[in-house]
N, C-alpha and C positions, 0 to 999 in steps of 0.2 A: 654834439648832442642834437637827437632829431624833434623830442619832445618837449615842451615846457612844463609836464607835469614832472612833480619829483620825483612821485614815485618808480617814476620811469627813467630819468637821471640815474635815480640810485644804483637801480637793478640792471643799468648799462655799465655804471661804475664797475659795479661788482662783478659783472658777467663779462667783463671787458678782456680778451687775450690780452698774451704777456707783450705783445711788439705795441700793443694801444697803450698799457698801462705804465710805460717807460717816461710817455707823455704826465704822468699822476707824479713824478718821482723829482720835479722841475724846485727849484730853489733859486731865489731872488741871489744876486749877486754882488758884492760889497760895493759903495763908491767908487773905491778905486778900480777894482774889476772890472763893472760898469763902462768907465770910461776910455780903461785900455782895449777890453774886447769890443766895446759898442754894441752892448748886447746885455739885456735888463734881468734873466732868469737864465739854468742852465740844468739840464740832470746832472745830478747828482750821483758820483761815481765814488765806488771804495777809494781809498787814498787820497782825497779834497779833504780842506781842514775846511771848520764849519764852524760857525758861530750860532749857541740854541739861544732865539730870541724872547721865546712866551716857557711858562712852567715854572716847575721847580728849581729847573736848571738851569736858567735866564740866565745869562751870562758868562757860562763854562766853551770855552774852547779848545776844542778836540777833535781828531781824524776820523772819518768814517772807515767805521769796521766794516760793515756790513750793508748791503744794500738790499733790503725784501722787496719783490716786485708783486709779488702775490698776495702781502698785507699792505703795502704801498707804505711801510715804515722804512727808516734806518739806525741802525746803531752805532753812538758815536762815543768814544773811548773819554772817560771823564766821566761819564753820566750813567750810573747805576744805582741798582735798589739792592736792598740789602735782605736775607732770606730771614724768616726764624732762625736761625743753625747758624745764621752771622757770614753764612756765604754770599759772594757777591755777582749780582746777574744783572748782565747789561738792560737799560730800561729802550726801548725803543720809541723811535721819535718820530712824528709828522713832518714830511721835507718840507712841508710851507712852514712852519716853526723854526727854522734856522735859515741863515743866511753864509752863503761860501765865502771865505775871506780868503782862502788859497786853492787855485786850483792844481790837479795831477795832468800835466798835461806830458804823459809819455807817450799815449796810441795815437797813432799816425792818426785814424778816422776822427778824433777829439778833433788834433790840428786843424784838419781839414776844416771844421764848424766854423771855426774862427776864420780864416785864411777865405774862406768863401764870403763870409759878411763882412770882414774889410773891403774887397775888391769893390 
């Protein structure tokens, strides 16, 4: 960020393209993660189980559905609201409100993150 006022934070937040705002999508990473990867936060990718740490749902652990880059939420399986009509829709969450406790590490360029901050 270039400015100290907020208002102008915000309106960079907001106005920010999709390859800036992948950096918005970052989640702290468990102790143990922490210490194997050597590496304190991570994006947050569909298929990572997550731990939601603030809310309603404080303490439900489950897979990310969903990863919105354009509202900077995710949706993670366990954690839903319930409609008038008793249907059920997934609630969307702040990545800093959970923490990854497993990660999906299938995509070679994932690998890659790691394999470069050991060396």
């Amino acid at each position: 960020m270039n400015s100290t006022q907020p208002r102008k934070q915000r309106k960079a937040r907001f106005t920010a393209p999709l390859h800036l705002r992948q950096k918005f999508v970052h989640a702290p990473l468990s102790k143990e993660l922490r210490a194997e990867f050597k590496k304190r936060s991570i994006q947050v990718r569909k298929g990572d189980t997550v731990k939601v740490l603030r809310g309603d749902h404080a303490g439900t652990e489950g897979e990310v559905q969903d990863v919105d880059l354009k509202k900077t939420l995710i949706k993670v399986t366990g954690v839903s609201n319930f409609r008038a009509d008793g249907t059920e829709i997934p609630r969307p969450i702040h990545p800093s409100n959970v923490m990854v406790t497993k990660l999906n590490i299938e995509d070679a360029k994932r690998e890659k993150i790691f394999t470069r901050r050991s060396e």
